[in-house]
C-alpha positions in Angstrom: -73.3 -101.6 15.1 -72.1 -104.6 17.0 -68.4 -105.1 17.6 -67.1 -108.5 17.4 -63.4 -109.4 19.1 -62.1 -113.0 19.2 -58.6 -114.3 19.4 -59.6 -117.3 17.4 -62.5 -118.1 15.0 -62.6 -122.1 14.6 -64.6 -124.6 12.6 -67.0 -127.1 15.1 -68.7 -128.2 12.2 -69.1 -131.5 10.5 -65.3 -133.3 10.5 -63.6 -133.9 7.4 -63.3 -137.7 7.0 -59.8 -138.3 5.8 -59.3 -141.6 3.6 -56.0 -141.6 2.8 -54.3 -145.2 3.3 -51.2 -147.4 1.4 -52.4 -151.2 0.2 -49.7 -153.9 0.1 -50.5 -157.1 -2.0 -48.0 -159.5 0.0 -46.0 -160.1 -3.1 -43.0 -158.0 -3.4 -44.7 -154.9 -1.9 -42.6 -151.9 0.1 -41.9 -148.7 0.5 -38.6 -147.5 1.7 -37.4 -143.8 2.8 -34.4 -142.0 2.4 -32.0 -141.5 5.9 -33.0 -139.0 8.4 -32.2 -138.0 12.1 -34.0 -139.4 15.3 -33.4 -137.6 18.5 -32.7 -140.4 22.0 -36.5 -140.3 22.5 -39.0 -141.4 19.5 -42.5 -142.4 18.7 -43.3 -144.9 16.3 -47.2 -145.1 15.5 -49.5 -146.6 12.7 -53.1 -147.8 11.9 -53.1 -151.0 10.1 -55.7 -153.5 8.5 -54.9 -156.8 7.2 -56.4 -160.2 6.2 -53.5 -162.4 7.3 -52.5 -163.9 10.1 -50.6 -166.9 9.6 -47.6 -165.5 7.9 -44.7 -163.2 9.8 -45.3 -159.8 8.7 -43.6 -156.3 9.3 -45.7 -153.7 8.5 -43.5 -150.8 9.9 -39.6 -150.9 10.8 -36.8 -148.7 11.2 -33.0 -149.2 11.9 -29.6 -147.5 11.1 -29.0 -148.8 7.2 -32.0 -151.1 6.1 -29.8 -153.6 7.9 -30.3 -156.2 10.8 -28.8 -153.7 13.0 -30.6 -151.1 15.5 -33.7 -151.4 14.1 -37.0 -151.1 16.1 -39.9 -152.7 14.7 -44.0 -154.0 15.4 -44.5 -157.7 13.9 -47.5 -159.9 13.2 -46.6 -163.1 13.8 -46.9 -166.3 11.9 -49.0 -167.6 14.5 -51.4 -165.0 15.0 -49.6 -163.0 17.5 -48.3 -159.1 17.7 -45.1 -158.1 19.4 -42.3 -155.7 19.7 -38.8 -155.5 19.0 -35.8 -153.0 19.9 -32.2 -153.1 18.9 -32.3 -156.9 18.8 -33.3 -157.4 22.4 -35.6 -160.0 22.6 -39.2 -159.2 21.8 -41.7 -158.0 24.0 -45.1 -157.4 24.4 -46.0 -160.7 22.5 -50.0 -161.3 22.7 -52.9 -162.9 20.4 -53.1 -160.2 17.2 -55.9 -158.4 17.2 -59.3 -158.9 14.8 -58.3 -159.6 11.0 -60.3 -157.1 8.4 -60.7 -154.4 11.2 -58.0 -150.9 11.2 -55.8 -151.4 14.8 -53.7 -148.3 16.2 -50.4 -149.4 17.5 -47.5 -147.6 18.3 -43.8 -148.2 19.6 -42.4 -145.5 21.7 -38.9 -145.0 23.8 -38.1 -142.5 26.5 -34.3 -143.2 26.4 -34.4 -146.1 28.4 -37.7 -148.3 27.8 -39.7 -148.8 24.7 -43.5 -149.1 25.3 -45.4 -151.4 23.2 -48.9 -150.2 23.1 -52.2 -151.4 20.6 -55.6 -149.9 20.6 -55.8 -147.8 23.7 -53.8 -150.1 26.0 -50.0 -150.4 27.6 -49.2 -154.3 26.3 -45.8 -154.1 27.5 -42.4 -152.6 28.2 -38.8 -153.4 28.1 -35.6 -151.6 29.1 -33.2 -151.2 26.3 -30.5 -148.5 24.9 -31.2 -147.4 21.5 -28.5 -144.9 20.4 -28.3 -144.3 17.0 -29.4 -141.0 15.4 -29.5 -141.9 11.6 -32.4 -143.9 10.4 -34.4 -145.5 7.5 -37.8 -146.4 7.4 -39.2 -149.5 5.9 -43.2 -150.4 5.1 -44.6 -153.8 4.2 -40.9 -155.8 4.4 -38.7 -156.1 7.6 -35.1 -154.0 8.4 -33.1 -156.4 5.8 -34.5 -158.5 3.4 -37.0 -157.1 1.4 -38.6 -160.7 -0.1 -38.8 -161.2 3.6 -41.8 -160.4 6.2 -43.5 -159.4 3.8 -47.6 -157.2 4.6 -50.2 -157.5 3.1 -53.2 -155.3 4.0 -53.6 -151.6 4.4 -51.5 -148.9 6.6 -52.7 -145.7 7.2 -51.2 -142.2 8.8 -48.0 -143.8 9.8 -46.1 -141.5 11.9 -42.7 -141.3 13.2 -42.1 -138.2 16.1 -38.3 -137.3 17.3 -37.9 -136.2 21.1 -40.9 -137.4 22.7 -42.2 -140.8 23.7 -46.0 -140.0 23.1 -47.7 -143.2 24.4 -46.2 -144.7 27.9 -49.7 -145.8 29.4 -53.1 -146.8 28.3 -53.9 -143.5 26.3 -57.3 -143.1 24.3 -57.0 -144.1 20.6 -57.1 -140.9 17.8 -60.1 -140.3 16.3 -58.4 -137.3 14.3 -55.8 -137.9 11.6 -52.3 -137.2 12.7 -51.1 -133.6 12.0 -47.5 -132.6 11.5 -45.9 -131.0 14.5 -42.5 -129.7 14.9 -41.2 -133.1 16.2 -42.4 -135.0 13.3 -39.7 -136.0 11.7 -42.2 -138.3 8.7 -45.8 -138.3 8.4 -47.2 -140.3 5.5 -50.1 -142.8 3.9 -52.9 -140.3 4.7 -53.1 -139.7 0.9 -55.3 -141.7 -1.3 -53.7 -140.5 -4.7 -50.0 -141.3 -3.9 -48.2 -143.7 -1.9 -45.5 -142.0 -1.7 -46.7 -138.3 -0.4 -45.5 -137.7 3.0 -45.0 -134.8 4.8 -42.4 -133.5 7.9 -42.2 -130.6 10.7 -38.3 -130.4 10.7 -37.5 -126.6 10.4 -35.3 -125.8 7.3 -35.1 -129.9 6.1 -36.6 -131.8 3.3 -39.1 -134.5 4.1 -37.7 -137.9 3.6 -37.7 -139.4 0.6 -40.3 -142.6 -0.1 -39.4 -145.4 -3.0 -42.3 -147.1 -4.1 -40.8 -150.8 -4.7 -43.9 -153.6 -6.2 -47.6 -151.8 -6.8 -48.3 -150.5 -3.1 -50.6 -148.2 -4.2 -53.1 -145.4 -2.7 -56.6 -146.2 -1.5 -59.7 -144.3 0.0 -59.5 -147.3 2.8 -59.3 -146.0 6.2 -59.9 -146.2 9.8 -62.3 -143.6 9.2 -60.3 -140.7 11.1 -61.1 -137.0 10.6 -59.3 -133.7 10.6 -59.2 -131.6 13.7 -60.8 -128.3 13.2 -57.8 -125.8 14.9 -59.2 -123.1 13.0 -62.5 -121.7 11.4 -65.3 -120.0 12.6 -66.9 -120.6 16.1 -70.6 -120.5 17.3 -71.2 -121.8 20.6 -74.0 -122.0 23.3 -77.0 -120.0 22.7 -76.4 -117.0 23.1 -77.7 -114.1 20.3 -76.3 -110.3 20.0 -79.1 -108.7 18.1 -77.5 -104.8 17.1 -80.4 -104.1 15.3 -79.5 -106.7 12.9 -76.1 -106.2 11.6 -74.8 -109.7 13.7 -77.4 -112.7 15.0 -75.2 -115.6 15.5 -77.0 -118.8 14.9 -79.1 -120.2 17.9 -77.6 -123.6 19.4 -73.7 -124.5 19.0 -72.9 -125.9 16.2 -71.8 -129.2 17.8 -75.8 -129.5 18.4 -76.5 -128.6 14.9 -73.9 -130.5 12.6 -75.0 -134.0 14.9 -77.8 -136.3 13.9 -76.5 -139.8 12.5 -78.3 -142.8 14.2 -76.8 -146.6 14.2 -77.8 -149.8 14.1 -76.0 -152.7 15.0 -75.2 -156.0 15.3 -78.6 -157.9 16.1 -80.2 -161.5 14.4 -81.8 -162.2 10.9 -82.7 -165.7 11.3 -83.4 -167.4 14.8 -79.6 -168.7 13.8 -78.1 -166.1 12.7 -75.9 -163.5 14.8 -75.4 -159.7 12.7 -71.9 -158.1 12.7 -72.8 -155.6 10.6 -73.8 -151.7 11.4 -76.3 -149.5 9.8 -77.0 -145.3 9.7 -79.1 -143.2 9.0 -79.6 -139.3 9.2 -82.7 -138.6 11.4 -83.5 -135.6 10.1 -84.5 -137.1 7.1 -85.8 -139.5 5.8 -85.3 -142.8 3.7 -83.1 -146.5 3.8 -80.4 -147.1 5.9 -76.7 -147.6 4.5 -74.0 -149.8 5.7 -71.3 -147.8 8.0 -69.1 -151.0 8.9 -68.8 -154.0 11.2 -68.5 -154.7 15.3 -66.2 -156.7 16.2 -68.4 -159.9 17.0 -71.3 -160.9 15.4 -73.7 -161.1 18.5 -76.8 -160.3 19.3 -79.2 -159.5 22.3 -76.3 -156.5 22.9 -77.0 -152.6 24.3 -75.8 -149.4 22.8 -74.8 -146.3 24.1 -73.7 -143.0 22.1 -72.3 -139.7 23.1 -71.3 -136.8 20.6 -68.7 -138.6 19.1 -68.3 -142.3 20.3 -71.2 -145.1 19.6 -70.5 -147.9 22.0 -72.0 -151.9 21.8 -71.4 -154.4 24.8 -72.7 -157.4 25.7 -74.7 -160.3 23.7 -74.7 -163.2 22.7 -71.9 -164.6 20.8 -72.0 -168.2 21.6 -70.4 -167.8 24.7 -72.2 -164.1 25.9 -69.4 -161.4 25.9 -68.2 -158.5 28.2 -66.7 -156.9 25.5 -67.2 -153.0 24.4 -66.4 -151.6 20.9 -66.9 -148.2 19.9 -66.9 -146.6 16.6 -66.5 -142.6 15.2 -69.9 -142.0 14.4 -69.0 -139.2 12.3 -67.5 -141.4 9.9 -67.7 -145.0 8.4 -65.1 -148.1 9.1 -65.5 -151.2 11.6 -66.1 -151.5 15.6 -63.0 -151.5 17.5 -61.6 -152.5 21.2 -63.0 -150.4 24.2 -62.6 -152.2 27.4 -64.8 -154.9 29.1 -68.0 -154.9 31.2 -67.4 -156.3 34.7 -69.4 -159.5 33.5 -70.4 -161.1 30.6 -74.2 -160.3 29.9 -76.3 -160.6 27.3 -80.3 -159.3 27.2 -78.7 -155.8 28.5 -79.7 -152.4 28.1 -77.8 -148.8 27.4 -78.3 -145.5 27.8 -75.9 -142.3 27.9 -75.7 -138.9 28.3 -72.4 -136.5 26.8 -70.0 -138.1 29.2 -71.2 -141.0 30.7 -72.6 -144.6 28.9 -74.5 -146.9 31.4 -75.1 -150.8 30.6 -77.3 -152.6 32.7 -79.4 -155.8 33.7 -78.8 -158.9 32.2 -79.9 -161.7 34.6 -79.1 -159.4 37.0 -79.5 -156.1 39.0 -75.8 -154.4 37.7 -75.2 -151.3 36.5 -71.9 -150.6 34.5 -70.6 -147.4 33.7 -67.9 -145.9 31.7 -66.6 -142.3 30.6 -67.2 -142.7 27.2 -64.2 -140.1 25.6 -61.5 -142.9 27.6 -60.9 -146.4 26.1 -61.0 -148.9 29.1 -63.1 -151.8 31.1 -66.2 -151.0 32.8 -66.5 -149.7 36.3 -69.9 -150.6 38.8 -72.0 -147.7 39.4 -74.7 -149.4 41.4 -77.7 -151.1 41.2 -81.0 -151.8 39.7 -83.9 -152.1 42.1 -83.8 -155.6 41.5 -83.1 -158.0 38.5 -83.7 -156.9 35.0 -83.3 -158.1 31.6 -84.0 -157.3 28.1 -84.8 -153.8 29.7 -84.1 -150.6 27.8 -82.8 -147.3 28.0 -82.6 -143.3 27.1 -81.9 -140.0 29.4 -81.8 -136.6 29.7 -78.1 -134.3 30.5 -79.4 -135.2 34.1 -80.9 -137.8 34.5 -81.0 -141.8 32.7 -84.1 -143.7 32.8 -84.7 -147.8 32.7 -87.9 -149.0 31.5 -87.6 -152.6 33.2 -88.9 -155.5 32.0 -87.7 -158.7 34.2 -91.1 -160.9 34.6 -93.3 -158.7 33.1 -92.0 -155.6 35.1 -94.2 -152.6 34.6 -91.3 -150.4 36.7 -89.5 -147.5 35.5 -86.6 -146.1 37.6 -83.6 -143.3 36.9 -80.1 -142.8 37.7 -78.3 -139.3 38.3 -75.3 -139.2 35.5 -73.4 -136.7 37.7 -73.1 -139.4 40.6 -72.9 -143.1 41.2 -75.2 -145.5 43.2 -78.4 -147.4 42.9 -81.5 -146.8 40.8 -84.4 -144.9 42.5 -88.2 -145.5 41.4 -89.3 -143.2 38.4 -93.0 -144.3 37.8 -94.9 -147.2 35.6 -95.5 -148.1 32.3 -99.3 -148.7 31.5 -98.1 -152.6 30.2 -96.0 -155.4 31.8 -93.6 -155.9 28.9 -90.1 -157.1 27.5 -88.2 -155.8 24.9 -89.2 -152.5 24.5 -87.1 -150.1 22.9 -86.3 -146.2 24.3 -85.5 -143.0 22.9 -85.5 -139.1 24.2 -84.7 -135.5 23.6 -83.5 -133.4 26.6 -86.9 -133.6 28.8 -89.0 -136.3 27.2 -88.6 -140.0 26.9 -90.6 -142.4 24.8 -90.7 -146.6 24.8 -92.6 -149.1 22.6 -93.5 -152.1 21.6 -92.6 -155.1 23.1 -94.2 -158.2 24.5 -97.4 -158.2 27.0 -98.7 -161.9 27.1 -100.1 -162.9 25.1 -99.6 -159.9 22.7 -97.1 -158.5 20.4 -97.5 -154.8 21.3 -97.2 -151.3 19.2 -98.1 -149.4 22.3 -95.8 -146.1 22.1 -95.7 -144.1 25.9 -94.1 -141.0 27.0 -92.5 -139.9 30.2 -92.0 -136.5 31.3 -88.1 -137.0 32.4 -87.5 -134.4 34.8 -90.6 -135.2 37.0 -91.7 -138.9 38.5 -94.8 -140.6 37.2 -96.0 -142.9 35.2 -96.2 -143.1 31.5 -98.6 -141.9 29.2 -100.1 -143.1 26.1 -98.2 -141.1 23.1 -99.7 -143.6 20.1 -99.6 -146.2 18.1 -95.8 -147.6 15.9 -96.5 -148.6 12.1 -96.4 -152.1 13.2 -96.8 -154.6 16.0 -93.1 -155.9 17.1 -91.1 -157.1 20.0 -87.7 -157.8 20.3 -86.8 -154.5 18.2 -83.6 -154.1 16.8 -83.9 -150.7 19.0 -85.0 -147.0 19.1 -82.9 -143.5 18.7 -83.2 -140.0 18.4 -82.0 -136.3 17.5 -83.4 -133.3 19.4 -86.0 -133.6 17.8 -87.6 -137.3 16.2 -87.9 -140.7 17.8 -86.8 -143.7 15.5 -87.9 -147.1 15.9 -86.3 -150.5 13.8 -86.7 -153.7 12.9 -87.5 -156.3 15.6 -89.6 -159.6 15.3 -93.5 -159.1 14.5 -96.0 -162.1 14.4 -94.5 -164.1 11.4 -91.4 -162.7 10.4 -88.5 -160.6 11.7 -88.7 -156.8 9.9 -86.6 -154.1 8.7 -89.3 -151.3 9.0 -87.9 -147.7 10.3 -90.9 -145.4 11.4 -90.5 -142.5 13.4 -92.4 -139.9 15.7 -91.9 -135.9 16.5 -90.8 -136.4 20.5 -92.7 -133.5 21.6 -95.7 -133.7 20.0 -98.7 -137.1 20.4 -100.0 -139.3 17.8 -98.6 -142.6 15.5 -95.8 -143.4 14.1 -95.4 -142.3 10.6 -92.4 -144.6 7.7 -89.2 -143.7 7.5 -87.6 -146.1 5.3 -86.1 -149.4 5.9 -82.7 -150.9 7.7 -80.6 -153.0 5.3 -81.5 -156.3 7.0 -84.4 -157.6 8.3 -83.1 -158.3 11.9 -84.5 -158.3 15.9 -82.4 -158.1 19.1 -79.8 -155.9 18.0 -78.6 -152.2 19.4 -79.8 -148.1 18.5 -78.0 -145.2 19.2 -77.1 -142.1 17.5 -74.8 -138.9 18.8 -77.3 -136.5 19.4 -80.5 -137.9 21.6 -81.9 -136.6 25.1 -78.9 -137.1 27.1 -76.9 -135.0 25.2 -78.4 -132.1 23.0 
């Protein structure tokens, strides 16, 4: 028989979406705590989603009685601004507030001697101060002394407050978990939809503090669509199977492989004048109609997407002007798009591609090729260059290797990048027609494009590339449809999925899909919920990453 010793057994499996959040109407909403004691260092930190932004707003504050005296508080201002404020210092940090509708991370944090204002991955500013007092209350939805005053409305979610350490003190990478209570928390609350008032604490041998409910802030299943960290559960990774004459076969694969297969669509155009915000998913291993998952932050179209095991980035498109900006969304969950970083230039027509680490964005009007490390919020960095310039080109890879099916003038070039280093693209191979606005998909050793435009033809042309070896395509078969201009291609380990895009009359919302390793047509898979063209694919589990 098989012995089995681990230290730990933990849980890689699907997260647990947590939807715990507090809604404040803006009309006599608040929640107060009882007193409790802050160490000389502190954290502050909140996710918050509201609809205003023309009225002064406090959403979280804290000082020494409810008074305006040593308080330390994040405001949204009347004129559509965010700052920070310490011990009545002046504020700091003041900049334009962030999207209205969409869930924001911010946090206030102090070391002893400077308070960090930080929002959504990034450092906004800092300011030396001395904050001494040790006794505090907390106030939600109304500021540190007036309660009809400053009043929030919107939604706050996993508010935290830690004693002893300044958590945040440069650009950091926004949670995607749900706060957890560690010795230093001194209140952890709105992370549960059936009470407002439930909170929780990791002060050894002390009560939590005390909420009051004042008004009808309530619970709500709204939330910034975090999940719990698995610390503990059971644990299958790699490949690797102990076969004792079958008392123990550990499942084949890890389970991060296994528990992946969501695919997203998003953003995109319904109408020649119409620009999409919103995002779509499916689950590739089955089939049937998309559902809505949430909104980008722009509407725009003619963007690129890239997805690792976790993240789903968009950049690019056209928003009337074209945008550098990247958004990123928890693909394991549902909620809206937020802030990323920027490309190094606005570009629209782009394409994406990715593998577990890495996200590429490239063409444009041009020969660039933009990188990013997809697990750290920030702008952008050049990796190299495209053999020359490419738009409305498109994208997919391997865990070595990405691949760009070009397009620029008819291009008929494919070429590849190594994700390990930087530098320019190197020649791959050909595809059999001179198109635009293909769309690309892959498992771990094959890549497949289709569709797209070869004058004077709409095309349903699907081709396959063998990745690890140069040469040029080969016919695979035929999509369910002729289309160009697709909203874009994705894939699990195992099935290639095609959307939308513009065929000879109309714009579609036709899914159809394909087994990557084997030949022949396309078969249906269901239907996206807008017809739409031009927009971005991804999913967390294609080529470059299972």
């Amino acid at each position: 028989m098989g012995i089995l010793r681990v230290n730990k057994l933990s849980g890689l499996e699907a997260p647990t979406a947590v939807t715990g959040s507090v809604v404040f109407d803006g009309t006599g909403d608040y929640i107060t705590s009882s007193a409790f004691h802050i160490a000389d260092s502190w954290t502050m930190e909140f996710w918050f989603n509201t609809s205003v932004n023309n009225a002064a707003q406090r959403p979280m504050n804290f000082s020494s009685d409810l008074s305006a005296s040593n308080y330390a508080y994040i405001e949204l201002g009347s004129s559509g601004n965010i700052k920070a404020r310490v011990v009545g210092a002046s504020a700091f940090g003041d900049i334009p507030a962030p999207a209205l509708n969409q869930w924001h991370h911010t946090a206030l944090s102090y070391d002893g001697s400077t308070a960090y204002f930080l929002l959504n991955g990034k450092l906004i500013g800092t300011q030396s101060v001395s904050y001494s007092n040790h006794s505090i209350q907390v106030r939600f939805g109304a500021d540190e002394s007036n309660t009809s005053a400053n009043l929030y409305t919107g939604y706050i979610s996993n508010a935290r407050i830690v004693s002893g350490e300044a958590l945040y003190t440069t650009d950091y990478t926004v949670p995607i978990h749900a706060f957890e209570v560690t010795d230093a928390t001194n209140l952890l609350c709105f992370n549960n939809s059936d009470s407002a008032a439930a909170s929780e604490h990791g002060r050894h041998g002390a009560a939590p503090p005390t909420l009051t409910v004042t008004g009808d802030a309530a619970g709500s299943t709204v939330s910034p669509g975090l999940t719990r960290d698995f610390t503990g559960g059971t644990e299958f990774r790699g490949v690797t199977t102990f076969d004792t004459q079958g008392y123990f076969v550990p499942p084949s694969g890890t389970t991060e492989q296994r528990g992946r297969g969501r695919g997203l669509f998003g953003g995109g155009s319904s109408t020649p004048s119409s620009r999409e915000i919103t995002i779509d998913f499916i689950e590739i291993s089955t089939q049937g109609n998309a559902s809505e998952f949430g909104d980008l932050t722009d509407q725009r179209e003619k963007l690129a997407a890239a997805g690792g095991a976790i993240r789903a980035l968009n950049a690019g498109g056209d928003v009337s002007p074209t945008s550098n900006i990247i958004d990123f969304v928890t693909i394991s969950t549902t909620g809206n798009a937020i802030d990323f970083g920027d490309l190094t230039s606005a570009r629209q027509d782009i394409g994406g591609a990715a593998n577990t680490t890495r996200a590429i964005f490239f063409g444009g009007g041009g020969n660039v090729i933009d990188y990013v490390t997809i697990a750290s919020l920030g702008d952008a960095q050049d990796f190299g260059d495209l053999t020359g310039d490419t738009d409305n080109a498109c994208g997919c890879g391997s865990p070595t290797r990405g691949i760009i099916f070009g397009s620029m003038n008819g291009s008929t070039d494919i070429e590849y990048i190594t994700w390990a280093t930087t530098g320019n693209s190197q020649d791959f191979g050909e595809q059999s027609i001179g198109g635009e606005n293909r769309m690309a998909c892959s498992d771990s050793t094959r890549g497949i494009v289709a569709g797209g435009y070869a004058s004077p033809n709409y095309q349903n042309i699907i081709e396959f590339i063998t990745i690890a070896t140069l040469g040029n395509a080969q016919d695979f078969g035929d999509l369910t449809e002729i289309r160009f201009e697709p909203q874009g291609a994705t894939s699990n380990s195992i099935r290639g999925v095609f959307a939308g895009g513009e065929g000879p009359g109309d714009n579609t919302n036709t899914i159809d899909h394909v087994t990557i390793q084997s030949t022949g047509n396309a078969q249906d898979f269901g239907d996206m919920t807008l017809r739409r063209r031009l927009g971005s694919a991804c999913s967390d589990s294609h080529g470059g990453i299972s």
